[in-house]
Each structure stands twice: as structure tokens, then as C-alpha cells.
N, C-alpha and C positions, 0 to 999 in steps of 0.2 A: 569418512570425515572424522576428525579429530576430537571436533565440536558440534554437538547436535545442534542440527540449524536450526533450532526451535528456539535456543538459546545464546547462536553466534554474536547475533546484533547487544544483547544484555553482556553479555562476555567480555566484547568487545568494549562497551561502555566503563564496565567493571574495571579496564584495565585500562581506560584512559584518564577515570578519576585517580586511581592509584598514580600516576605520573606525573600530572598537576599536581605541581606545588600545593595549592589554594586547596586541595581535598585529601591530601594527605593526614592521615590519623593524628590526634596526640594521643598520649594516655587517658587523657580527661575528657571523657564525652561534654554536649552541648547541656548544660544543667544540672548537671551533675555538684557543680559547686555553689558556696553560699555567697553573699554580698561580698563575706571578709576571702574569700578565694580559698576557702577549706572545703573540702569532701562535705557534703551535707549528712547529718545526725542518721537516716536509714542507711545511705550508705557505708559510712562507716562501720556501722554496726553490721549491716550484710558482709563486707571486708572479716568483720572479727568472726564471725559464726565461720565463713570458707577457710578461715585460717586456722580455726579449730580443728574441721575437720582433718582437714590435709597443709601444713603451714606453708608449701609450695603453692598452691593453688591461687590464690590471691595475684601475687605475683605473675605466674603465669597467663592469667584470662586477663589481666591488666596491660603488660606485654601483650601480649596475643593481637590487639589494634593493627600493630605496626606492620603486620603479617598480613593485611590488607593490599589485595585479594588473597593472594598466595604467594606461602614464603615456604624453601624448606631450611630446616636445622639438622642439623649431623646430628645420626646416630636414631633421631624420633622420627624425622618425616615429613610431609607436607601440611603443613598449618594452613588452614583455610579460613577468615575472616571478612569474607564480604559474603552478603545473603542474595544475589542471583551464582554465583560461583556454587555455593553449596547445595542452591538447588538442581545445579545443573548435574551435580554428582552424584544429588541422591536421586536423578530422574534416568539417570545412565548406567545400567546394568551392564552393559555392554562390555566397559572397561572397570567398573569397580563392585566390589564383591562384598557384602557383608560374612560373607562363613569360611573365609581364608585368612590368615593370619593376618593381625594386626586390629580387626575386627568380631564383634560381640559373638557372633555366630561361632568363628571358633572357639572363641574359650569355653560357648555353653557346650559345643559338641566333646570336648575332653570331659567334661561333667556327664551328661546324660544321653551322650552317644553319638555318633556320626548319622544316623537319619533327620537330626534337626537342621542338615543342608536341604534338604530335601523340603522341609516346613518353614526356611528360612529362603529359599531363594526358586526353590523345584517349584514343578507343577503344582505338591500341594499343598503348597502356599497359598498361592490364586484359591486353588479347589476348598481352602480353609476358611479364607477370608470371604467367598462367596458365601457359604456355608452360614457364616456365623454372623452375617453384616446386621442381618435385624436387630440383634442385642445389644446394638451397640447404637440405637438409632436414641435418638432425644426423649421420644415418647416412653421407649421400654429403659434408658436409663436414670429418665426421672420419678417414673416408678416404682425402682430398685430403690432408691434412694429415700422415697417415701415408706416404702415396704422395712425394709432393712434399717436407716438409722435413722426416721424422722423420728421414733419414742425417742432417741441420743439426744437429739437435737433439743426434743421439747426437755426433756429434764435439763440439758445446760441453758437452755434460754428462762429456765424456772429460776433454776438455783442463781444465775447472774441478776436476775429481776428480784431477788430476795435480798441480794448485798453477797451473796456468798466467793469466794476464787474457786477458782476453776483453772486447772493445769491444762492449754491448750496444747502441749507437748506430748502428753500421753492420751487425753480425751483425743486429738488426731490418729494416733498409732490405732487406736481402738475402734474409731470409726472405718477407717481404709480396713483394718483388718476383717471386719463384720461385713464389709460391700464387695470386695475383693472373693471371699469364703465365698459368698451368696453367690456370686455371677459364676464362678467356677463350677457352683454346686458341689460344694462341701458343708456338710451341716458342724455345727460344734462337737457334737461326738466326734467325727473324722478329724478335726484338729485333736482333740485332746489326746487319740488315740496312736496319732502322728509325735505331740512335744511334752506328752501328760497335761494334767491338771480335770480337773471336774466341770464337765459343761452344763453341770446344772446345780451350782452351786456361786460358781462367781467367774462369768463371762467376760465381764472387762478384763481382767485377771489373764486368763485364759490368750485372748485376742494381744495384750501386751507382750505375752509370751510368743504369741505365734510373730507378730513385729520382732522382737527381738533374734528370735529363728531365725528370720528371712536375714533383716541387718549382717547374722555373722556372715550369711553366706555370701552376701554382696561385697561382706567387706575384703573378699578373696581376691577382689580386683585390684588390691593395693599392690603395685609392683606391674604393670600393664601398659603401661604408659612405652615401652620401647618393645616391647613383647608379649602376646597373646599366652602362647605358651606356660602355663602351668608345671611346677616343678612338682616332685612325686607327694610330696608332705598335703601343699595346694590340692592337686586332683583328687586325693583320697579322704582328705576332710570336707570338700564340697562333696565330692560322690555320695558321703557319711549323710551329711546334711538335707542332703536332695533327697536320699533314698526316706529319709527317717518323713520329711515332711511329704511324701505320696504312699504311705505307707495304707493308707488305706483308699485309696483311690480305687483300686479294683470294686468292692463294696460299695463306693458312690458311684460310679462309672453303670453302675447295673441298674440303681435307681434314680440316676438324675433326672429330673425333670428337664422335657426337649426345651426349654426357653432358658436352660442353664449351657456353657462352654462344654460338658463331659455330658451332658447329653445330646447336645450336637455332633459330638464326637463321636458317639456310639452310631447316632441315626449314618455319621458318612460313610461307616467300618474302618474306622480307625483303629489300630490297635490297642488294648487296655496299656500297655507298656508305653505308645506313644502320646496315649491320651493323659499318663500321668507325667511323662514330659513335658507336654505342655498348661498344666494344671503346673507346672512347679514356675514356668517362666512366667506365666499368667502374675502368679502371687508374688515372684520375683521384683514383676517388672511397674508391678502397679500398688507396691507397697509402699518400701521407702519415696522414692520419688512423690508420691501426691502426698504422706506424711508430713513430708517438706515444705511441699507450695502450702498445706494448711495453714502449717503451724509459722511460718515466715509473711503468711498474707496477713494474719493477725498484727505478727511483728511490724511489718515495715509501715501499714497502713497507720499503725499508731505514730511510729516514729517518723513520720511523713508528714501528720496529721492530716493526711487524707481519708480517714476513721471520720473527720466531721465534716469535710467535703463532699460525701457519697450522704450521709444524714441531711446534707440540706439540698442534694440534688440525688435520691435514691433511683430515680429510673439508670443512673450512671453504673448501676451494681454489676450487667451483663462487660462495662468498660472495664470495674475495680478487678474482674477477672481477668480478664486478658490482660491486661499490665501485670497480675499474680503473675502471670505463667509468664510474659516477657521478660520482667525481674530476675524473679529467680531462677528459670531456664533449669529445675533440678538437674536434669541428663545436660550436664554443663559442657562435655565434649563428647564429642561422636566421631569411631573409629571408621575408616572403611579401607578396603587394601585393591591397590591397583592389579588388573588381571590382565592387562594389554595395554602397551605403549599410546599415550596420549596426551595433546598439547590442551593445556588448560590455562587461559589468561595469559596466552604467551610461554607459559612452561612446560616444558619437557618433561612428563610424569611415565617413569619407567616402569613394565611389569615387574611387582616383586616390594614397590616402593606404599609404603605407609600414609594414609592422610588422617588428619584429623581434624576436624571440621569444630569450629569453637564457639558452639551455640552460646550461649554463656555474652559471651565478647562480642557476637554477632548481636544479640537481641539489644542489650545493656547500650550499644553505641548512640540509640536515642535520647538518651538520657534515666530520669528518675522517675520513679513513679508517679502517674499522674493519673488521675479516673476522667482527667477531659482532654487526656491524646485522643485525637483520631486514628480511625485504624489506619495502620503503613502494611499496603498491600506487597513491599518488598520481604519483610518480615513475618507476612503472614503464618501462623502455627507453625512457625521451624523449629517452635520449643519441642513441637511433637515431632521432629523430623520433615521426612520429604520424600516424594513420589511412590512406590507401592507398597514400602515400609513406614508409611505415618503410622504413627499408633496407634494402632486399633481400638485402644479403649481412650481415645481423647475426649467423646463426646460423656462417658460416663466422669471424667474428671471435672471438665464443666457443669456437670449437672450436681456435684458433691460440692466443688467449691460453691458453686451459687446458693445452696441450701444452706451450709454452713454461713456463709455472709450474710445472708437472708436473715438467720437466727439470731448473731450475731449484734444487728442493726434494729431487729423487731422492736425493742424496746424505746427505739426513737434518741437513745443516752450512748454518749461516747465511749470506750471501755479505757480503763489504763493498764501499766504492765506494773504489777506487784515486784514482779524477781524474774530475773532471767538466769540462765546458764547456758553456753551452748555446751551442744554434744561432740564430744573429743576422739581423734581418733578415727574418722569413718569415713567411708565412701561418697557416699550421697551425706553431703553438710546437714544439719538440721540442728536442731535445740535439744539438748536434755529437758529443760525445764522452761515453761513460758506461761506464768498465771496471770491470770487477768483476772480483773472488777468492773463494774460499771462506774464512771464518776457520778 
């Protein structure tokens, strides 16, 4: 079959709203604009932050609609924007591959080696995620989250209840860095001993530096966009990178505690080598990307002002999340590479042929942020992917965003934005700079 029939009938649907006139995409989702017919004040401003980043990107995921279900373009591939389409790709191993070109898996395997096919798509993958699934359950990541940065927490919800700012651009880099460290099982000596600095002297400090480490690395994906493939400069400054940040993994790997990722590893006979490969995608993958949703939930909810929406309806906080993550969609596109000839929505997708999946484009087409959408079971966590690659640490993401809002809103008072800046230049969009006060 072509089409898994699990998915023929939705497919099928996918591709007769694409052909009706009446459901064909514009640029401009439903709500998106204001009375006078402008871009509304967050999204504009989410526009200027992705155009920092990368000043194609805007454009592209804007575009990208029109590519509803699926379009291809010479030279990049299959664009995919509709969300039964996309789940149907990431539910179908069959035909498409995450660790063959075009897709995330190989550029990480030219970094730290061609066994991350094997942890990426092999047996133990399954044999990994089996392994490790209780760390990742509600109970044990809200715990983490208590454990690890609720003191972060109480001192920003002190110092904002005082009258003080507070830079939610690097207080985010800081927190992700300290929860990330912890579930890995790395204690701060192991970073410091990885990027330097003193772990017992000034930790925030420390943790910003270990964010900034990860950022260069990520930002090696500029240029990927038509080719996985890593040229010689590329592969040996991430190699540079990668090695420097597991440089002490062996030493934690011996003593992680089993309710830490590197002591699960040890309990499976992983090897110390593969265990610091994945202690490096761990902190890769769950760095910048929730840095992001922090520091932009802050953002947009002010410039939304749904910051005072969720203040007079707070049981709404568990919704203010999930529009975070449908918003901003940080993993804004998603690679995967075809392995065998298959009809998708009507197209003809050749072994050999590139797709990419336009999370970003997909989620956003509801429109704007709101804490009283109801959930769209079509959309459902596609910010975290789809079928046995969802992201394994989604549930600890939820559990840090809700803390942070939580602390955030304690005070019962609206917050404003002192100064912004966004961060130029990068991979995953985010803010340089983002302080806030209480009004």
C-alpha cells in the first residue's frame, strides 16, 4: 500500500480540502489580523524575532501555507503543510527515514558517529525509550523541576514582587541549562570541566556558558536546508564541540544516579562512548529549543495581552501552555528523507527525495494566541513531532513551562516588557534580551 490505511481516509480528506477553492490557504491565517486588517502587535513581533534569526525564515513558513498538503520545490523537496499528512509521515517508517540524508539523524551521525542510526531508528531505540520512559512521566518531571529550579523560581518571583527586572532571556537559558544538566546526570563540576568556569563560585554564570556551548553547536545547521551533508570546516568544529562538552561523561556515567538518562544507560550496557553521544543530543535537543518557548511565552502573552486573560481565568494556565508550544513551534521545520517510492496526497514521492514537514506553518494556521482555544485534536503535540520519534522529553517541557507561568502569575499582577532585543544570527529564533517588571 502507498498509504497506510490507518491514514487513507484522512489523506484522502487532506487532499480534497486542498482542491476546494473554499479551503485553500491564504497567507493570513483565521485571527491573525486586527480590526484595521494588520498582522496583530505579537505577531508582528514573533515575525521580527524569526527574521532575526534567520531573515529568510519569516518568509518561508509564511509561504509554506500554500504548500497545503503537499507541494514540491526544485532543488529542496517536499514541503508538507497540513497536519494529518504529517502525521501520516512521521507514523510511516516504512518509506521515510530520519538518519539518511536530508534528515536530523544524519548530520548528528557525521558529528558523533554512525551508531546513532541504530539509536535513532534500530532496535535500540525502542530498547532506549523502553528503558527510560519513567523519567519522562509527569510525576518524576515535576519533581525535577521542583528539585532542580523551583529555588530559580522563588528568587525571580521574589525579586519581580519587589519591583525589581529581571532578564527572562538569560534567567530561561539558565533554568533549561540546570534541568537539562540534572536529568542527564551531570552535575556542575562535569560542565565546568567540559566549557571551564567555577561551579562553586557562580552557577548561573556557568549554565549561560553551557547554553551558549550548545547554541554554537546548533548553529552548524545553517546551511541544511538543501543538504544534510556537512562540509570538512562544519564536521570538525561540531566534532570540536561535541567532544569538549562529554568530555567528562565517563566520570558521571560511573556515578549517575539510576533515575538520571546516564545511569539508565549504564543499567542497559550501553556503551560509555554511546552514552556520551547521547548525553550530548540530550542537551542539544532540549536546550535551545525550550529556552525559546520560555522566553517567547513571556513575550507574546504580554503582547497578546493574554498575561491578563489567564490572571482572571488562571485554571486556563495548563491552555497558556499549549498555545506556548503551538505558537512558537521552536523545531519550526522538520526533515525526513524518503526510503522507498510512495504516493502521498496524491504525489508521487521518489526514493532519494527530501521532505520537510513545516511545523511552524502547520500549528500557526489557527490562528493567534489565545488561552480559551480549545484543544484541535488535528494538531495535537505535532510541535513535538509524531509517531515513535515524539519527543521524549515533551512531558518535562510541560512541566517547566507550567512552573515558570505559575511563578510568573503568583503575584496575581500583570508583568510588562522593559526592553527587548532579539537574538541575531541563529538557529532556533530566540531573544537576546527580554526583561520584565510587574505593573
Amino acid at each position: 500500500m502507498c498509504v497506510t490505511s490507518s491514514y487513507r481516509a484522512k489523506a484522502d480528506s487532506a487532499t480534497a480540502r486542498a482542491a476546494d477553492p473554499s479551503h485553500r490557504p491564504s497567507l493570513i491565517g483565521p485571527g491573525q489580523l486586527d480590526s484595521a486588517g494588520v498582522w496583530s502587535t505579537a505577531r508582528r513581533r514573533e515575525l521580527t524575532l524569526l527574521a532575526a534569526g534567520q531573515p529568510w525564515l519569516p518568509g518561508l513558513l509564511l509561504l509554506g501555507r500554500v504548500a497545503r498538503p503537499v507541494r514540491k520545490v526544485p532543488a529542496l523537496g517536499w514541503f508538507v503543510a497540513d497536519p494529518v499528512i504529517a502525521r501520516q509521515i512521521y507514523n510511516d517508517s516504512t518509506h521515510f527515514s530520519i538518519v539518511s540524508e536530508g534528515a536530523a539523524g544524519h548530520w548528528w551521525s557525521q558529528v558523533i558517529g554512525d551508531w546513532v542510526q541504530d539509536l535513532f531508528e534500530g532496535p535500540g531505540h525502542t530498547e532506549l525509550r523502553t528503558k527510560v520512559r519513567d523519567l519522562f512521566t509527569l510525576t518524576h518531571t515535576d519533581a525535577l523541576v521542583r528539585r532542580v529550579i523551583g529555588p530559580d523560581l522563588r528568587d525571580m518571583r521574589e525579586r519581580l514582587a519587589a519591583g525589581e527586572t529581571v532578564d527572562m532571556a538569560a534567567r530561561a537559558q539558565i533554568l533549561v541549562g540546570r534541568s537539562v544538566s540534572d536529568l542527564v546526570g551531570m552535575r556542575p563540576e562535569d560542565i565546568a570541566a567540559a566549557i571551564g568556569g567555577d561551579p562553586d563560585d557562580d552557577q548561573d554564570a556557568l549554565f549561560l556558558r553551557l547554553f551558549h556551548h550548545v547554541e554554537e553547536l546548533v548553529n552548524l545547521g545553517f546551511g541544511t536546508m538543501t543538504s544534510t551533508t556537512l562540509d570538512p570546516v562544519a564536521v570538525a568544529r561540531a566534532r570540536e564541540l561535541a567532544t569538549r562538552l562529554a568530555v567528562n561523561v565517563p566520570a558521571a556515567y560511573e556515578r549517575a544516579d539510576p533515575d538520571t538518562t546516564l545511569g539508565r544507560c549504564r543499567e542497559l550496557g550501553l556503551a560509555v562512548e554511546h552514552a556520551a553521544g547521547l548525553a550530548i543530543l540530550m542537551a542539544v535537543a532540549g536546550t535551545d529549543t525550550l529556552a525559546s518557548a520560555m522566553t517567547r511565552m513571556v513575550a507574546i502573552m504580554h503582547d497578546s495581552d493574554q498575561h491578563r486573560a489567564l490572571l482572571a481565568a488562571p485554571h486556563r494556565l495548563p491552555d497558556a501552555v499549549r498555545e506556548t508550544l503551538r505558537v512558537t513551534s521552536p523545531a519550526y521545520l522538520v526533515g525526513r528523507s524518503v526510503t522507498a517510492d510512495v504516493r502521498v496526497a496524491d504525489r508521487d514521492l521518489k526514493a532519494g527525495d527530501h521532505v520537510k514537514i513545516l511545523t511552524w506553518t502547520i500549528n500557526n494556521a489557527a490562528g493567534d494566541f489565545d488561552i480559551h482555544r480549545d484543544y484541535n485534536p488535528e494538531t495535537r503535540q505535532l510541535w513535538f513531532g509524531g509517531g515513535r520519534h515524539l519527543c521524549l522529553g515533551a512531558q518535562l517541557v510541560h512541566s517547566e513551562l507550567t512552573a515558570l507561568l505559575a511563578s510568573l502569575t503568583a503575584a496575581g499582577r500583570p508583568w510588562e516588557i522593559v526592553e527587548r532585543r532579539y537574538r541575531r544570527k541563529v538557529f532556533i529564533p530566540t531573544y537576546e534580551s527580554l526583561r520584565i517588571r510587574l505593573a
